[in-house]
TIMI-226248 format. One record per residue (C-alpha): z, x, y. Coordinates in steps of 0.1 Angstrom, whole numbers, plus 5000, padded with zeros to 4 digits. Example, Ala and Ser with C-alpha at 12.3 -4.5 7.8 and 13.67 -1.06 7.14 Angstrom:
<pakols>
507851234955
507151374989
</pakols>
This chain:
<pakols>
914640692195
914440652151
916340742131
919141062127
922441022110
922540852082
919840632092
920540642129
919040852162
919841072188
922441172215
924141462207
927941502212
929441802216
933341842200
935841642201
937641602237
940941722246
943541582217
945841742238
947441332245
949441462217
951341772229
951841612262
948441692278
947141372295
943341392317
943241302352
940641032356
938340922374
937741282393
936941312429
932941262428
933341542461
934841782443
932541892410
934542042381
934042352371
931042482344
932142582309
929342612283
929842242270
929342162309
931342002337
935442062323
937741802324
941341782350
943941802330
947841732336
951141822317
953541532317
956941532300
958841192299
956241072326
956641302349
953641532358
953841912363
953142012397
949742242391
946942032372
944542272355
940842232340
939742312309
937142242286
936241882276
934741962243
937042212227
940942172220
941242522210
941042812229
939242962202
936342782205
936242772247
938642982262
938142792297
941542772322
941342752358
944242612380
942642302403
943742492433
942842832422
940243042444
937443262425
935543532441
932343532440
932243812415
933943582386
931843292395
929043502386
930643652353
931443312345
927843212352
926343452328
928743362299
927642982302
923943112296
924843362270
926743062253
924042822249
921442722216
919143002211
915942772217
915142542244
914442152233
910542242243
910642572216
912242322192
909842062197
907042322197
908542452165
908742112150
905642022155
903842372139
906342322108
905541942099
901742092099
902242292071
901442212039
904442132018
904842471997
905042612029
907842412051
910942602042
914242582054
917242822056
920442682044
922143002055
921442962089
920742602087
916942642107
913442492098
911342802090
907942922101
905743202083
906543442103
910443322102
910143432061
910643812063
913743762084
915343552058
914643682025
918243782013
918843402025
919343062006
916242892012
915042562001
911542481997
909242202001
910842022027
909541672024
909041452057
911341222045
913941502043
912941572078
913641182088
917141242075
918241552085
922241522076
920541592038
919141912048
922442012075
925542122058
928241922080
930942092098
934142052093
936142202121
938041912135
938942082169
935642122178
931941982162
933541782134
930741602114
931741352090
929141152075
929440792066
929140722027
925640532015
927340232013
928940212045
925640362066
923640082045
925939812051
925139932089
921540002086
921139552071
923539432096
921539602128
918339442110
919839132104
920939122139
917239152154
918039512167
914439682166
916040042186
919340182181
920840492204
922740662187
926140892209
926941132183
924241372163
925141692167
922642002160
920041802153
917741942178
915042062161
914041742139
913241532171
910641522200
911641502236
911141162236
913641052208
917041322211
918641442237
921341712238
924441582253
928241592259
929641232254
933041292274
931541402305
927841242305
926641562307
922841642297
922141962289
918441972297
919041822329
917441532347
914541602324
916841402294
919041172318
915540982321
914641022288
917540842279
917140612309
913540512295
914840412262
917540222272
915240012300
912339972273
911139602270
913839502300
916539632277
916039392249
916839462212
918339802217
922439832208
924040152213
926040292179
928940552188
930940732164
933441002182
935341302168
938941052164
940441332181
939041242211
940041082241
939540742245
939640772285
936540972288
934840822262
935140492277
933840632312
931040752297
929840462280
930540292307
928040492322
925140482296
925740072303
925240102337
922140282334
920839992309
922239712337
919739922359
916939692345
918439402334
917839102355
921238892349
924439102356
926238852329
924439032301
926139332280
925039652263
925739562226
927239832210
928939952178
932140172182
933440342153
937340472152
940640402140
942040122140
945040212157
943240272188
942339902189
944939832223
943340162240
939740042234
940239712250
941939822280
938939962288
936139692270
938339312271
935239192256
935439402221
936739282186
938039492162
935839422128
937839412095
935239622077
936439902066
934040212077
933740502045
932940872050
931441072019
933141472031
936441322050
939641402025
941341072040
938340852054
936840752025
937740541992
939140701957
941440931947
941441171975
941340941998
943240632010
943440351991
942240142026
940040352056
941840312088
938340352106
936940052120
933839902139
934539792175
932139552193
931139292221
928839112192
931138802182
932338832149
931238492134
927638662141
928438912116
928738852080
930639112064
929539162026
931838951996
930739181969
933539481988
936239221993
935639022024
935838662027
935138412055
938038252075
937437902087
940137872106
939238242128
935338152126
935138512110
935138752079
938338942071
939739192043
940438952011
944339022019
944238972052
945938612053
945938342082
949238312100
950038002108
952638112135
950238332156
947138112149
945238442132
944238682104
946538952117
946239242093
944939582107
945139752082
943739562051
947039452034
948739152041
951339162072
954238942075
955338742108
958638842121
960138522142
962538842164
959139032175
957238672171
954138852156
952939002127
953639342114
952739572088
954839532058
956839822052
958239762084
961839612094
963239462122
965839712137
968539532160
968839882178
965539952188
964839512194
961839532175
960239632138
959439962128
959140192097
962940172078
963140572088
962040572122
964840712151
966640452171
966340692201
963840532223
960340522217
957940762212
954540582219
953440352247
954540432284
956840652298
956540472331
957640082324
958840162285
956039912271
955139992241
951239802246
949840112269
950040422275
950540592312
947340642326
946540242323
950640162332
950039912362
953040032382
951140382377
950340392417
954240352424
955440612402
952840872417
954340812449
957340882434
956341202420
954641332453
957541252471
959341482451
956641752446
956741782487
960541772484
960542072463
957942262483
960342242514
962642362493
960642622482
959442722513
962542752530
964042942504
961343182509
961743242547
965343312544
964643562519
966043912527
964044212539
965544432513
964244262487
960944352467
958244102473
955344312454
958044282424
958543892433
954243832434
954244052401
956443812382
955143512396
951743592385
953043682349
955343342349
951943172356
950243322330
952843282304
952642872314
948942892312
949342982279
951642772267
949742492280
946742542257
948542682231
947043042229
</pakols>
């Protein structure tokens, strides 16, 4: 697998998983392997929960794992809920109707016929964003076109693809030239010879079957089937797994939960044919760098990098006057940092004391034995919180620690509703198993009561009236939920 964006190749991700953390939504992980989810067009959906405060709603729900809008996947079904066979079918025939126009073989077979041409002949539409054959022409006449489509055009295909934009679902931002060749020297420098790449979407028909594979990074869900899975198996097995590193840069809307199962998974299958278990996957995460705690819940082994990731078409991600004056997006990896030299000439510098490179204002503290700046500019220690903290912060004797000057002394906001610590979040909380007991416990308290309540209900009342209003009550919440 060569080379796709910016430089890089080939698993496609579809959207950008359930940001629905942030309105209280939280997935249910890791699912029963004996009970499959649902189909939705992006593939298998992901369990999903309402909590408020910590404590879960009673009916868990699936939905889709690519799409936070309804919009863009309209998917809902109640884990408990019953389909007839009728809707199952329906719901069958939309997942078919939904999916790319052309198989991977008809794009491969296209491919190949276009890259035969000679060059006044390989067009390509920029209306429709498609490679174009002879007998495509007719059809897009009234179209932009572009002609002579060089084969190094083809080799880079995020110069030919307009990107999209649309955050709540196939966002593609692509990283500026100096960031993706800062990226392209260091994986050289670093003997990598193949790099797979989670992350290229619609770049289907550039690639053979051999080097891109259509897939769903947050449920490990191949799209072509078995066919792919060891497609991708083969390349990550080549040459017993040597010089390959995997380089993964998610929608930052996503979840980190099933992003971190999944690449859990893509390791696993390159552990298949290593020979010592000791041995890791190298690989290259790019996010925020406020997800830094999440991420290493999940990976111990990974170091945030102070290099500072640019996107050209981001209105915040990237450097100048529309942008911030520091990116907050940052590379994550199991590579130790004193292995990787970040370049002087942007403002990096080499700490002796740290054996690595930081930002040229992130100083050493001497009090917690590190460069402890996340974001770029210099942090100062607080001796109440004894660590380091951004520096428009304040120590607030209400709250016991620092925080913006602004902020509400009400509680806090972030971290975990179970055990009130602010360094996780409540899916990794590790009194998470006691509180679930808890909240059964009063789930089946509250379905006794329900129960009873219903036998001693009267035989004058209406109970095609009660049904009636129970089923538009669980609409109404269905709704709500996703935020139609």
């Amino acid at each position: 697998m060569a080379a796709s964006r910016n430089g890089f190749e080939a698993v496609e991700a579809e959207g950008s998983a359930g940001c629905r953390g942030s309105s209280g939504m939280e997935v249910v992980l890791p699912l029963d392997p004996a009970v499959p989810a649902p189909l939705c067009p992006h593939g298998p959906t992901l369990l999903f929960v309402k909590v408020t405060q910590g404590k879960e709603e009673t009916r868990r729900f699936y939905a889709c794992s690519a799409c936070r809008d309804r919009k863009d996947c309209n998917f809902f079904q109640w884990e408990d809920e019953k389909l007839s066979g009728a809707r199952l079918a329906a719901r069958e025939a939309h997942n078919r109707r939904c999916q790319p126009p052309l198989s991977r073989t008809q794009c491969v077979e296209r491919y190949l016929k276009f890259i035969e041409l000679p060059l006044t002949q390989r067009k390509f539409c920029q209306t429709c964003q498609q490679l174009l054959l002879p007998d495509d022409w007719g059809q897009h006449s009234e179209h932009q076109v572009l002609g002579n489509v060089s084969i190094s055009q083809l080799r880079r295909p995020s110069q030919l693809l307009y990107p999209l934009e649309n955050k709540k679902t196939n966002a593609q931002y692509l990283f500026a030239d100096r960031s993706c060749q800062f990226l392209v020297d260091l994986l050289s420098a670093l003997g990598f010879r193949r790099v797979l790449c989670v992350g290229t979407p619609r770049y289907s028909q550039f690639y053979m079957e051999d080097s891109f594979c259509h897939y769903n990074m947050f449920n490990h869900h191949f799209f072509d089937g078995k066919t792919a899975l060891e497609v991708c198996r083969a390349f990550l097995q080549e040459d017993k797994g040597e010089g390959i590193i995997m380089v993964t840069d998610p929608p930052f809307g996503g979840l980190v939960e099933p992003l971190a199962i999944t690449f859990k998974k893509l390791i696993a299958m390159w552990k298949e044919g290593q020979s010592q278990d000791d041995k890791e996957l190298p690989i290259f995460w790019i996010f925020p760098y406020f997800f830094e705690s999440r991420i290493c819940q999940f990976f111990p082994s990974f170091q945030m990098l102070d290099y500072q990731v640019d996107y050209d078409n981001h209105a915040l991600y990237k450097h100048g006057k529309t942008g911030r004056k520091q990116s907050p997006v940052r590379i994550f990896t199991n590579i130790p940092p004193d292995k990787i030299i970040l370049p002087t000439e942007e403002g990096y510098r080499f700490c002796s004391l740290c054996q690595r490179y930081v930002s040229l204002e992130n100083q050493h503290c001497e009090h917690c034995n590190s460069c402890t700046s996340k974001d770029g500019r210099k942090w100062n220690h607080c001796f109440l919180c004894k660590k380091c903290v951004k520096p428009s912060w304040i120590h607030c004797s209400i709250c016991n620690h620092c925080a913006v000057p602004d902020h509400s002394c009400e509680g806090p906001k972030d971290g975990c509703f179970i055990c009130g610590e602010l360094d996780h979040k409540r899916s990794t909380c590790p009194n998470i198993a006691t509180s679930k007991r808890a909240n059964k416990a009063v789930r089946k308290q509250k379905q006794r009561k329900s129960n009873k309540m219903k036998m001693e209900t009267t035989k004058g009342q209406s109970m095609n009236h009660t049904s009636a209003t129970r089923r538009k009550k669980r609409r109404e919440r269905a709704h709500q939920y996703l935020g139609s």
